[in-house]
Backbone as JSON, one array per atom type, in Angstrom:
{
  "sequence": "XXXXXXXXXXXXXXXXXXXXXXXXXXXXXXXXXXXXXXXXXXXXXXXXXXXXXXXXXXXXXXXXXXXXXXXXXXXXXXXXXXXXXXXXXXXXXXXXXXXXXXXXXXXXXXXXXXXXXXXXXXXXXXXXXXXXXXXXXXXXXXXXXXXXXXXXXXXXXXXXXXXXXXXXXXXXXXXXXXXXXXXXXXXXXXXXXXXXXXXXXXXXXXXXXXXXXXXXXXXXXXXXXXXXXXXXXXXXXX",
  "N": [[-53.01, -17.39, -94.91], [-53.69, -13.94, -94.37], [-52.85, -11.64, -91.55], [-53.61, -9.48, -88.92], [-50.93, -7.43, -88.42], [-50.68, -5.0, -86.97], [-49.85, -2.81, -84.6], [-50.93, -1.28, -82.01], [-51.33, 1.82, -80.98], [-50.42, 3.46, -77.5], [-53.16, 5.2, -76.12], [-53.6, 8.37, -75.68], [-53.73, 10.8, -73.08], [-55.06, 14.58, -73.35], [-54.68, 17.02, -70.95], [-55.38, 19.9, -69.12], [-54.66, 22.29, -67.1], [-55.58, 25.06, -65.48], [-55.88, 28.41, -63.98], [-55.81, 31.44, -61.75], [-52.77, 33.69, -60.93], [-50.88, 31.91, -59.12], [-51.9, 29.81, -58.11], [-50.83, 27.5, -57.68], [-50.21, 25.95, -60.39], [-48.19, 25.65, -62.3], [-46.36, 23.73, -60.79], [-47.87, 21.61, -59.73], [-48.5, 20.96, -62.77], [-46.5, 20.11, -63.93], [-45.65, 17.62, -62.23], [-47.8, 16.03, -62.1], [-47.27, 15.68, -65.18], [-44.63, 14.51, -65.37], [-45.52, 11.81, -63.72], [-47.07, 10.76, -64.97], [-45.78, 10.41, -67.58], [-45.75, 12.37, -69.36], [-45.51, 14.97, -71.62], [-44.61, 18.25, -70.49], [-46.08, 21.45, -71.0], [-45.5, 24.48, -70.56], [-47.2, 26.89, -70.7], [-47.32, 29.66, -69.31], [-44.61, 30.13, -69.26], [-43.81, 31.08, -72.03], [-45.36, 33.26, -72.58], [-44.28, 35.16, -70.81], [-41.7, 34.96, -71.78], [-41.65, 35.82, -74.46], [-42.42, 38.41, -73.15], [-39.96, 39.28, -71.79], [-38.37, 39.73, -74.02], [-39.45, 41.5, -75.3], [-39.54, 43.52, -73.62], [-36.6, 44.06, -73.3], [-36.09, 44.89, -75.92], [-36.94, 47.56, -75.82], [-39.63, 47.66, -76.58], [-42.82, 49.31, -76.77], [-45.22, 47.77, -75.26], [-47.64, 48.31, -74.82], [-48.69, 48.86, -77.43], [-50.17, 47.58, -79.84], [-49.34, 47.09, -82.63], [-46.52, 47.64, -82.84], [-46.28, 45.73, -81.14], [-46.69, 43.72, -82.9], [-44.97, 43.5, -84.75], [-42.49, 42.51, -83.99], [-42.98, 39.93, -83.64], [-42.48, 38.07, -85.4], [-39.35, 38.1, -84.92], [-38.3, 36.69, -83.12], [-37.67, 33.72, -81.57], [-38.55, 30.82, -79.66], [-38.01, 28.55, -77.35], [-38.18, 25.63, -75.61], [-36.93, 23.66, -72.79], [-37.37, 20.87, -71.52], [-37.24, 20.74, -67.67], [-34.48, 19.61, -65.33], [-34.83, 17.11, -62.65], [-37.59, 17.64, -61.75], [-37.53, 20.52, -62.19], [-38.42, 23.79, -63.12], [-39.12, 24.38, -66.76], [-36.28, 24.53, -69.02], [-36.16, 28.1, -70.48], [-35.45, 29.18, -73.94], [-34.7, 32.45, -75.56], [-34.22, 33.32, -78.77], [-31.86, 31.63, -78.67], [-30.61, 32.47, -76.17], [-30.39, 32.23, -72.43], [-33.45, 32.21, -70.34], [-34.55, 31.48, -68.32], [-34.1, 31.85, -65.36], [-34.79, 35.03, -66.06], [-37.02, 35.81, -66.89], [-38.59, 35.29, -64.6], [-38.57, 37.7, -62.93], [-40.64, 40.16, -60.96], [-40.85, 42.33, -62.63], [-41.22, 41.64, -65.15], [-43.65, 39.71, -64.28], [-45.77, 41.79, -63.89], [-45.91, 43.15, -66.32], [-46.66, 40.87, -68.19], [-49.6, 40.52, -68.16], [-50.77, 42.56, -70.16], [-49.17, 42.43, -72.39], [-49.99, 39.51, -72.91], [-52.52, 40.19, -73.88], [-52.47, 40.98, -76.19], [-53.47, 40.38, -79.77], [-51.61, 39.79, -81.49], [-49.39, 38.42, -80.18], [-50.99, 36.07, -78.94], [-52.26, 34.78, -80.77], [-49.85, 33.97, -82.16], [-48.5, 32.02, -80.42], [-50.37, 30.44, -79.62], [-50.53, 28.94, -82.25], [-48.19, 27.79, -81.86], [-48.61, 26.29, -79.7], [-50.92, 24.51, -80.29], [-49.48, 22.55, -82.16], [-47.54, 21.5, -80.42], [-49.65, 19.7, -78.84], [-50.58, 18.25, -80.48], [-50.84, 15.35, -80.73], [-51.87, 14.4, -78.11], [-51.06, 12.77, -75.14], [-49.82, 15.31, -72.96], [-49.55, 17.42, -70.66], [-50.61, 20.53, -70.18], [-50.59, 24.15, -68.71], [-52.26, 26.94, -67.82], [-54.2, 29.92, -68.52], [-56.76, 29.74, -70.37], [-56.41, 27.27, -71.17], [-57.8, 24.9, -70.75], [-60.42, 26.52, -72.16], [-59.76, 27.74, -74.51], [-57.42, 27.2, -75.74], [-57.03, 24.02, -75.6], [-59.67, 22.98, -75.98], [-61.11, 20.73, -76.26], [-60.14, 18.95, -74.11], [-58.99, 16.16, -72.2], [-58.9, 15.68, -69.53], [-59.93, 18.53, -67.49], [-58.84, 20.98, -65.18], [-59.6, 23.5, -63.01], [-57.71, 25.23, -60.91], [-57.29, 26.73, -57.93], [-56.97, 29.52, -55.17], [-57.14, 30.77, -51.95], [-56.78, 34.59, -52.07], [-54.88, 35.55, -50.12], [-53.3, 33.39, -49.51], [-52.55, 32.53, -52.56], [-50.92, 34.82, -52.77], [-49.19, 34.69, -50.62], [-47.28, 32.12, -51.33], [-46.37, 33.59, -53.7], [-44.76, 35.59, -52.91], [-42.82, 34.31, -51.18], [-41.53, 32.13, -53.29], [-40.71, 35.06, -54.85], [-38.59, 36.01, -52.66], [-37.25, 34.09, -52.77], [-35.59, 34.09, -54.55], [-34.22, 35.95, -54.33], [-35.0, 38.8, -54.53], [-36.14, 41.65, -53.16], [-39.02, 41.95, -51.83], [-42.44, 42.75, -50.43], [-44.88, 40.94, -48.6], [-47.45, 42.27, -48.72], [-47.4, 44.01, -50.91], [-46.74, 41.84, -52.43], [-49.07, 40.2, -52.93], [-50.73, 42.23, -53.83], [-49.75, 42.89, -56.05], [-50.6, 40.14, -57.3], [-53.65, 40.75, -56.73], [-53.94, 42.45, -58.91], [-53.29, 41.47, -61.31], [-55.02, 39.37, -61.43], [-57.21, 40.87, -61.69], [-57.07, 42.29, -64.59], [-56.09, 39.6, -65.96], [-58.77, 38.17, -65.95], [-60.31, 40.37, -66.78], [-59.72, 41.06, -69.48], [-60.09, 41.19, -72.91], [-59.44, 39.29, -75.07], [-59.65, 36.27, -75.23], [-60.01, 35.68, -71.69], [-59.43, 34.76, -68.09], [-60.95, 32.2, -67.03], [-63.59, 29.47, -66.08], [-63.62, 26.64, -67.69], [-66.44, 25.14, -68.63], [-66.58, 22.22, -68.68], [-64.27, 21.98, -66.92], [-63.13, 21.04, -64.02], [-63.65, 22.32, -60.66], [-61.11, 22.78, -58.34], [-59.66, 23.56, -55.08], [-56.93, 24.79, -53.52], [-56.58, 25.77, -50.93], [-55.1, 25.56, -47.95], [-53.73, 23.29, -48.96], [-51.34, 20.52, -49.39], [-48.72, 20.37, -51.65], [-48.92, 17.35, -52.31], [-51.4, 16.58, -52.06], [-52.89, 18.16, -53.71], [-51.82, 17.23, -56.38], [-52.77, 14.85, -56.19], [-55.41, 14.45, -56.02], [-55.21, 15.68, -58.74], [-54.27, 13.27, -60.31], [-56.39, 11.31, -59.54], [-58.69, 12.07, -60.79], [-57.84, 11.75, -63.44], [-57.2, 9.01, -63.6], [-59.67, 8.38, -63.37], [-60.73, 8.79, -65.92], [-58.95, 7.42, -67.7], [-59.73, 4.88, -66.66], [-62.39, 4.75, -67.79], [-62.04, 4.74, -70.53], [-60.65, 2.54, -71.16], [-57.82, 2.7, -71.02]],
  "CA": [[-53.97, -16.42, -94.38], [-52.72, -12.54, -93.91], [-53.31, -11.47, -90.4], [-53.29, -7.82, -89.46], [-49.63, -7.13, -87.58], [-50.6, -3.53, -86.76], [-49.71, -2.36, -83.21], [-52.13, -0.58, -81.57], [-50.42, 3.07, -80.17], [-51.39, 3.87, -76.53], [-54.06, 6.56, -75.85], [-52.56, 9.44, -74.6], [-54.35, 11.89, -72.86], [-54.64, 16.02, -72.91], [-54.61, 17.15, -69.4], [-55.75, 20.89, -68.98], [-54.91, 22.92, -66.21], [-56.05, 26.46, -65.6], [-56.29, 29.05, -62.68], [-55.38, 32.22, -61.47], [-51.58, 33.14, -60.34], [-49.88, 31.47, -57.52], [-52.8, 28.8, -57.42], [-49.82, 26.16, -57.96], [-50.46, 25.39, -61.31], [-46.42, 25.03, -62.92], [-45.63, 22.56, -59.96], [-48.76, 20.29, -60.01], [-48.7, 20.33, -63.71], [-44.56, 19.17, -63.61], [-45.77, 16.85, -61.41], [-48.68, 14.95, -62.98], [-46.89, 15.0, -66.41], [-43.48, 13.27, -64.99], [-45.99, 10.25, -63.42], [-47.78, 10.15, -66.5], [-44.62, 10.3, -68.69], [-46.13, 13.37, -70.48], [-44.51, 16.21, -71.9], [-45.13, 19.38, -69.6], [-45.9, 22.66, -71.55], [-45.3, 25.38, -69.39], [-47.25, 28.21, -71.4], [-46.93, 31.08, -68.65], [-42.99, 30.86, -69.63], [-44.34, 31.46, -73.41], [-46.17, 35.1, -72.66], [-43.0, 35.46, -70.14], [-40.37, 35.07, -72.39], [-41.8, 37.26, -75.15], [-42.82, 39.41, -72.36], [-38.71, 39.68, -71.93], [-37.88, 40.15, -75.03], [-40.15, 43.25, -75.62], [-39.11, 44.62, -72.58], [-35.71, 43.98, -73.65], [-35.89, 45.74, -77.19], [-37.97, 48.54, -75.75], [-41.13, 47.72, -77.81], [-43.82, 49.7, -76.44], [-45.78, 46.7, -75.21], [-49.23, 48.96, -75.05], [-49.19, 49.23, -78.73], [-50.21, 46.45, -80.53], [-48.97, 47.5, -84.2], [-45.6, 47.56, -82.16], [-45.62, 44.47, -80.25], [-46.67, 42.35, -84.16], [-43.86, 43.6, -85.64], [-41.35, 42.06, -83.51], [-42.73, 38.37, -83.25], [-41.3, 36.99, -86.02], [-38.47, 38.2, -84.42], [-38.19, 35.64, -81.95], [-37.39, 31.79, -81.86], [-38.79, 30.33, -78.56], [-37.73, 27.15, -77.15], [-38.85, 25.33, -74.31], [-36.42, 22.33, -72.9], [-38.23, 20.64, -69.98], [-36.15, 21.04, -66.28], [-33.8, 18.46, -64.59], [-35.32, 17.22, -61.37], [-38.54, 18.16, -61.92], [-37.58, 21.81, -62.19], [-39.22, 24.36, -64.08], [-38.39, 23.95, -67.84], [-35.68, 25.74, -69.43], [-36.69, 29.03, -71.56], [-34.24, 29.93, -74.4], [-34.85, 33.44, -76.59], [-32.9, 33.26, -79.75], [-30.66, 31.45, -77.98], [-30.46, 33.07, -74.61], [-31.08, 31.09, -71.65], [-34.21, 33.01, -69.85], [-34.91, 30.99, -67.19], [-34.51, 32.65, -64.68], [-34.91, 36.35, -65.94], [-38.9, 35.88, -66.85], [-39.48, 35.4, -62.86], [-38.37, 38.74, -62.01], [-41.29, 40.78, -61.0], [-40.93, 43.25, -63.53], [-41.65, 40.54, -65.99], [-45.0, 39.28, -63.83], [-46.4, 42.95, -63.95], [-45.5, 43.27, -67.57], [-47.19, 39.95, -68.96], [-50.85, 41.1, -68.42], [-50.32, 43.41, -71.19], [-47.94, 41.42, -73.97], [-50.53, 38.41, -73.07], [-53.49, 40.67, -74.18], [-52.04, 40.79, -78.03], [-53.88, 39.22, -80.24], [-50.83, 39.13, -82.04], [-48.96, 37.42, -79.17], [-51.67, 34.84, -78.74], [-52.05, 34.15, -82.65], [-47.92, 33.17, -82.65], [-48.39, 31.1, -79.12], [-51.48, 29.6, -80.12], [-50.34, 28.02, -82.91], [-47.16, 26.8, -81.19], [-49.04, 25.13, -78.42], [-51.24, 23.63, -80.56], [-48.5, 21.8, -82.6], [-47.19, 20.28, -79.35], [-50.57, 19.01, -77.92], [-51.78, 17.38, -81.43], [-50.83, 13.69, -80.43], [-51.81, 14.01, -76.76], [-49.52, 13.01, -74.05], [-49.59, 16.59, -72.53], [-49.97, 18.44, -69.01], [-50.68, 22.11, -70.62], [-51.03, 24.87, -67.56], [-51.84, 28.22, -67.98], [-55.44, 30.69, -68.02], [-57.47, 29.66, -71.36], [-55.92, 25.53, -72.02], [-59.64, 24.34, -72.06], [-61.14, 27.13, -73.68], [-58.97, 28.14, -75.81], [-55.74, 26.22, -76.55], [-56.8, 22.69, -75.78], [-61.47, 22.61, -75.64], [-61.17, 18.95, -76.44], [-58.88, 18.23, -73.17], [-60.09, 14.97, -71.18], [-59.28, 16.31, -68.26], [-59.76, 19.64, -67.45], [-58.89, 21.25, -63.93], [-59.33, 24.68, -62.73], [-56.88, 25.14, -59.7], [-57.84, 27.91, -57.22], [-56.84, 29.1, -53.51], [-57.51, 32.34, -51.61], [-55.4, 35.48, -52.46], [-53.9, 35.48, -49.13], [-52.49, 31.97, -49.76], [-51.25, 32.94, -53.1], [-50.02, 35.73, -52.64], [-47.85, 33.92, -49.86], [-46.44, 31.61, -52.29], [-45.55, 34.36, -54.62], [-44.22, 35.88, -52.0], [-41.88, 33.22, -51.26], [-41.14, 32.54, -54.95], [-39.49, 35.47, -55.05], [-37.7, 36.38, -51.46], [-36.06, 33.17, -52.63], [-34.7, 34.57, -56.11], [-33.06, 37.35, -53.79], [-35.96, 40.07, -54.77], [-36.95, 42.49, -52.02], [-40.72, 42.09, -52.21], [-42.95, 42.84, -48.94], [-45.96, 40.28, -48.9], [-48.39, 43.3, -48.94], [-46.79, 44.62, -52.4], [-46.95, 40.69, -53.62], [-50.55, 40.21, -53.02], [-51.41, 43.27, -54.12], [-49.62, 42.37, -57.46], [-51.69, 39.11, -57.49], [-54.91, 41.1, -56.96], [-53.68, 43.06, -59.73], [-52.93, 40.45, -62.52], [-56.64, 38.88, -61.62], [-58.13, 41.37, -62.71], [-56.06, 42.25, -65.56], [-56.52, 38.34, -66.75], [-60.34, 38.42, -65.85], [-61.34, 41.4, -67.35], [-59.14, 41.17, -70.67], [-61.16, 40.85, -73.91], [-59.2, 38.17, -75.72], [-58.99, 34.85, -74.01], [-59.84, 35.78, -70.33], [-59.41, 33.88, -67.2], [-62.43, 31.82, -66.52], [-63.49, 28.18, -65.32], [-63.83, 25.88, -68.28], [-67.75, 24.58, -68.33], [-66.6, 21.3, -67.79], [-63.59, 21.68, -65.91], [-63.31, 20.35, -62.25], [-62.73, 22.98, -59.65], [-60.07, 22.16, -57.2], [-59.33, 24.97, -53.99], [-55.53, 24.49, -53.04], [-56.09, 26.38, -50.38], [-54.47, 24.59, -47.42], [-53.54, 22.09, -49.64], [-50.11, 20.84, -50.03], [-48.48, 19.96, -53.4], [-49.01, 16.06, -52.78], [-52.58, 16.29, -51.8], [-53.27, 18.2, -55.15], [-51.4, 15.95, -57.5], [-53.59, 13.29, -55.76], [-56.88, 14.77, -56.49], [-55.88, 15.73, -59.75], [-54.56, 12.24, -60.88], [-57.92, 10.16, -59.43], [-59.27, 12.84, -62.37], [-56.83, 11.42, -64.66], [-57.73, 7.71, -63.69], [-60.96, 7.82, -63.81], [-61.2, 8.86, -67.68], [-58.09, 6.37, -68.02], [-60.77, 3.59, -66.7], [-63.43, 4.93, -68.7], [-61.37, 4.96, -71.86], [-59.99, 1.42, -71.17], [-56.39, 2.86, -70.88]],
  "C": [[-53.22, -15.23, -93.8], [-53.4, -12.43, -92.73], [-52.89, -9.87, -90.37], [-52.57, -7.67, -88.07], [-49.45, -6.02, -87.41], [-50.33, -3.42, -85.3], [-50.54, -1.52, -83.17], [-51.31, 0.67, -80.89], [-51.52, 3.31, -79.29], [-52.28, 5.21, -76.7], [-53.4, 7.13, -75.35], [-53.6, 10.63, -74.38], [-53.99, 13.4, -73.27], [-55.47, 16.39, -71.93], [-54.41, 18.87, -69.67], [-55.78, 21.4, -67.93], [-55.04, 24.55, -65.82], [-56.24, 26.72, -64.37], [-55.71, 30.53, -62.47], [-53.78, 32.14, -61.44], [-51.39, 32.69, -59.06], [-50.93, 30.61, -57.39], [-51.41, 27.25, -57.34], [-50.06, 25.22, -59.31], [-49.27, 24.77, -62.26], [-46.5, 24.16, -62.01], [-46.19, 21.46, -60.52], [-48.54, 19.72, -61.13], [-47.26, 19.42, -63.64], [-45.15, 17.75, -63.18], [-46.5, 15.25, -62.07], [-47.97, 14.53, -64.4], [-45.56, 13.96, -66.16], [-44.07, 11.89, -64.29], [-46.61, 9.95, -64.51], [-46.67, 9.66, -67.69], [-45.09, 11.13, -69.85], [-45.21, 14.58, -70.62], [-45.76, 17.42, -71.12], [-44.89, 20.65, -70.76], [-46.24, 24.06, -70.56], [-45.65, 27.01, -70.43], [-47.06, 29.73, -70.72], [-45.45, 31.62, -69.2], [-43.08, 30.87, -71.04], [-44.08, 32.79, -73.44], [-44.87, 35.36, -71.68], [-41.91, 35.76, -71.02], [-40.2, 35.87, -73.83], [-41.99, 38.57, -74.45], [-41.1, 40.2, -72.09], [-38.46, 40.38, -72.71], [-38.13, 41.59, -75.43], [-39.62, 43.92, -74.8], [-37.73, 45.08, -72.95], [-35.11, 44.83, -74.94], [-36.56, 47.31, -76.82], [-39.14, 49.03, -76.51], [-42.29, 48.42, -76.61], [-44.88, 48.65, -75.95], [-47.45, 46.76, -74.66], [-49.58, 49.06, -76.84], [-49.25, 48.18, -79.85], [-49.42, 46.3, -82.03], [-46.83, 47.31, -83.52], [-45.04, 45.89, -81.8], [-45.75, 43.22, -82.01], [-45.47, 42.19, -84.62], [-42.47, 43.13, -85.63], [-41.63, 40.74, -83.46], [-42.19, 37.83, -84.38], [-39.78, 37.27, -85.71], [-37.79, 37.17, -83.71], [-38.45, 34.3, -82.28], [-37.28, 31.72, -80.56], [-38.41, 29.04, -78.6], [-37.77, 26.76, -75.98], [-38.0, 23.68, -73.89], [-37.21, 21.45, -71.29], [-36.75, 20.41, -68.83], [-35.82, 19.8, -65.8], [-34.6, 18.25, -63.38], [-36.29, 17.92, -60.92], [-38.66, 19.87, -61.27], [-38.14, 22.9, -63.03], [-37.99, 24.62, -65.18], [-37.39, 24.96, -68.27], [-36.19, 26.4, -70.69], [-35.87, 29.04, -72.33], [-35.03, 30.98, -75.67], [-34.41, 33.54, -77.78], [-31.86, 33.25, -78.97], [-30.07, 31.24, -76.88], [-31.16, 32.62, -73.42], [-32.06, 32.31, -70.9], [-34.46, 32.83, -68.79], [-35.13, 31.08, -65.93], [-34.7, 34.36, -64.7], [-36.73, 36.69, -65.72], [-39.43, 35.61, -65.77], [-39.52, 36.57, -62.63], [-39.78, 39.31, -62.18], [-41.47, 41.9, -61.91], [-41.66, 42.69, -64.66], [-43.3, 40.16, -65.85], [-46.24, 40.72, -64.06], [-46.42, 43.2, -65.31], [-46.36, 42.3, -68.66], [-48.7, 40.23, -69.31], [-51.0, 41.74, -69.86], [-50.0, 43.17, -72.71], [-49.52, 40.07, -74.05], [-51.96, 38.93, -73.74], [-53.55, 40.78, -75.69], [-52.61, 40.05, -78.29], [-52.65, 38.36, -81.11], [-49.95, 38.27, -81.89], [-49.49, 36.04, -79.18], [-51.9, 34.06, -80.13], [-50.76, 33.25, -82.65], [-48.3, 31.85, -81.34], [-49.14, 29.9, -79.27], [-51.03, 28.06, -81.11], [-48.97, 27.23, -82.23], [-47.68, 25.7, -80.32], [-50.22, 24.28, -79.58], [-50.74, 22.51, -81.56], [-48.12, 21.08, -81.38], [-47.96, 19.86, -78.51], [-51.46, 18.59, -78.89], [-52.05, 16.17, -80.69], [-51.4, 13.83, -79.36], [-50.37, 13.54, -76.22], [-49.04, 14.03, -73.13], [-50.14, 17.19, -71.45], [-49.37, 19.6, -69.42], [-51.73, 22.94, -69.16], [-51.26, 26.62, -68.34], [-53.72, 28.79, -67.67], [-56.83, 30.64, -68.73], [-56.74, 28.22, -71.73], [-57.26, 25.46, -72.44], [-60.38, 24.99, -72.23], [-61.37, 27.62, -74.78], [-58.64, 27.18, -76.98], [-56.37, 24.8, -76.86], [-58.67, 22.2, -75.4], [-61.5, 21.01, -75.86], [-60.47, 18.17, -75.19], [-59.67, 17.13, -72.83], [-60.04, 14.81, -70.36], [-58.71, 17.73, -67.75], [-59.9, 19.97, -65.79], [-58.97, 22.93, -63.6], [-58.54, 25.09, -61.48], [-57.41, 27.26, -59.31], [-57.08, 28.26, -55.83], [-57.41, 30.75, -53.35], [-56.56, 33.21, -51.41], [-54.75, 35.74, -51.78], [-52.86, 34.71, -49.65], [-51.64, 32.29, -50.94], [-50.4, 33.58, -53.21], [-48.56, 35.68, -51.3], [-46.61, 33.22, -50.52], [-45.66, 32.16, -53.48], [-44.32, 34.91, -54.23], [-42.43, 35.25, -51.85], [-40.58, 32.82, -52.51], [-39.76, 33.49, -54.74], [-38.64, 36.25, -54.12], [-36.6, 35.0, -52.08], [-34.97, 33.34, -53.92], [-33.85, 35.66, -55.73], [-33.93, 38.48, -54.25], [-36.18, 40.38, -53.51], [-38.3, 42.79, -52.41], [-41.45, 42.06, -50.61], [-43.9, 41.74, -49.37], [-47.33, 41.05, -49.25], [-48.3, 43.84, -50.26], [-47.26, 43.04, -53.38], [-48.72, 40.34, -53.67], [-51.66, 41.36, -53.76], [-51.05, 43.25, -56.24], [-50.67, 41.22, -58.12], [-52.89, 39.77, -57.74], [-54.94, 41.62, -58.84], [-54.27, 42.3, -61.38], [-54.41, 39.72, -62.37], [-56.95, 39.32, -62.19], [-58.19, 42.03, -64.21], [-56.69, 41.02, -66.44], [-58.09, 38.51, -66.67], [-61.28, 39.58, -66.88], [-60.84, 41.5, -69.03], [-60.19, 40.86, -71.86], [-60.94, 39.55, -74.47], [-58.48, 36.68, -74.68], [-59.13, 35.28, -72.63], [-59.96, 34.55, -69.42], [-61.13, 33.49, -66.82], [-62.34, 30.28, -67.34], [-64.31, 28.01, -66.56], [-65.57, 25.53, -67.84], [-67.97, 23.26, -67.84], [-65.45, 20.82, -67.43], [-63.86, 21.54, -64.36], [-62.71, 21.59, -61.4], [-62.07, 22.42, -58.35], [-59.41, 23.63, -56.37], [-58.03, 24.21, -53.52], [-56.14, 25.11, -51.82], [-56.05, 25.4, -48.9], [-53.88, 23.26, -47.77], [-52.07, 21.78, -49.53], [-50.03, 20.26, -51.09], [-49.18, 18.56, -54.02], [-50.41, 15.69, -52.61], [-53.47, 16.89, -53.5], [-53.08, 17.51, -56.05], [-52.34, 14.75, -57.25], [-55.15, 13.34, -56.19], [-56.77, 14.92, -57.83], [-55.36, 14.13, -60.58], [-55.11, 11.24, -59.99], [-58.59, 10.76, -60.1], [-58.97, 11.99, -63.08], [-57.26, 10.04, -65.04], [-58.46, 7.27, -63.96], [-61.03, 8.03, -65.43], [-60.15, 7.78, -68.25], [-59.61, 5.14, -67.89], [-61.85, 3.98, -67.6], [-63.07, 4.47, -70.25], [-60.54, 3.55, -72.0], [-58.47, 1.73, -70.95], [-55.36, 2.6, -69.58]]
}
């Protein structure tokens, strides 16, 4: 009598997180995917690290016919960070990792991220590494874009004081001279920028979960968002 000696492969979730900047959305996600044992896709350092590059070649990065012509240019690569650090970027090659923080970069992405031709190349990258599941994908459009099927979707939030503190921070600690009045005012900036954009704008999934960081710290978010995580685990038998 044949018997059927198939293994069963675990379920693996896709985990969707979305929000403004500086809501703490790179950490948390880091966070949740290293207890899950998921791969972290860190799409902000995507539109960042083309956002370099252009800047870098001096592509006009208002002119769309401009900015197409250079993506096949570019070979992105994304290695995830030691010690749950943010992942390493490399450009053709060139480690980025820390250049795509500098503020020049953050003011700059609005812009490059507005391409359709940008989001066409990105698009399809991210959705190659979030077929199988397994994935804590962060960024401003996961579940309505990139990843509408997620199974758990979060919108992370705080109030623009707060982030604009943490940006703040951010980058006094990279050695930038930034006032907190200048970084908040960048934040406001880039809202409305993402918000008002035509293709792909910022805005709360229909049935993502909103979650307010604000007073929050890191371990109280990770905690709210995996008893999300659990519950569709128990639902799903996993």
């Amino acid at each position: 009598m044949s018997g059927d000696n198939r293994v069963s492969t675990p379920i693996k979730l896709k985990i969707a997180i979305d929000g403004p900047a500086g809501a703490g959305k790179s950490t948390v996600a880091r966070i949740v995917a290293s207890k899950l044992g998921y791969l972290y896709i860190d799409t902000g350092a995507m539109f960042r690290a083309i956002t370099w590059f252009l800047l870098q070649q001096g592509v006009d990065i208002n002119q769309e016919e401009n900015v197409a012509c250079c993506i096949d240019k570019i070979s992105l690569e994304l290695l995830p960070g030691q010690d749950g650090r943010e992942s390493q970027v490399f450009v053709n090659g060139i480690d980025v990792t820390e250049s795509i923080r500098h503020s020049s970069i953050s003011n700059a992405v609005p812009h490059v991220a507005a391409q359709s031709a940008v989001r066409h190349y990105l698009l399809q990258q991210q959705h190659r590494l979030c077929a199988d599941g397994g994935v804590v994908m962060d960024g401003r459009d996961i579940g309505t874009v990139v990843m509408p099927d997620a199974n758990v979707k979060i919108f992370l939030t705080a109030a623009l004081t707060e982030r604009a503190q943490r940006r703040w921070r951010e980058l006094t600690a990279t050695g930038q001279a930034v006032s907190l009045h200048h970084a908040q005012r960048e934040i406001a900036a880039r809202d409305e920028k993402d918000q008002k954009r035509t293709l792909s704008p910022l805005q709360q999934a229909k049935d993502a979960i909103l979650l307010d960081t604000t007073g929050l710290s890191i371990d109280e978010v990770v905690d709210k968002i995996m008893m999300s995580v659990e519950r569709v685990q128990r639902r799903r038998g996993i």
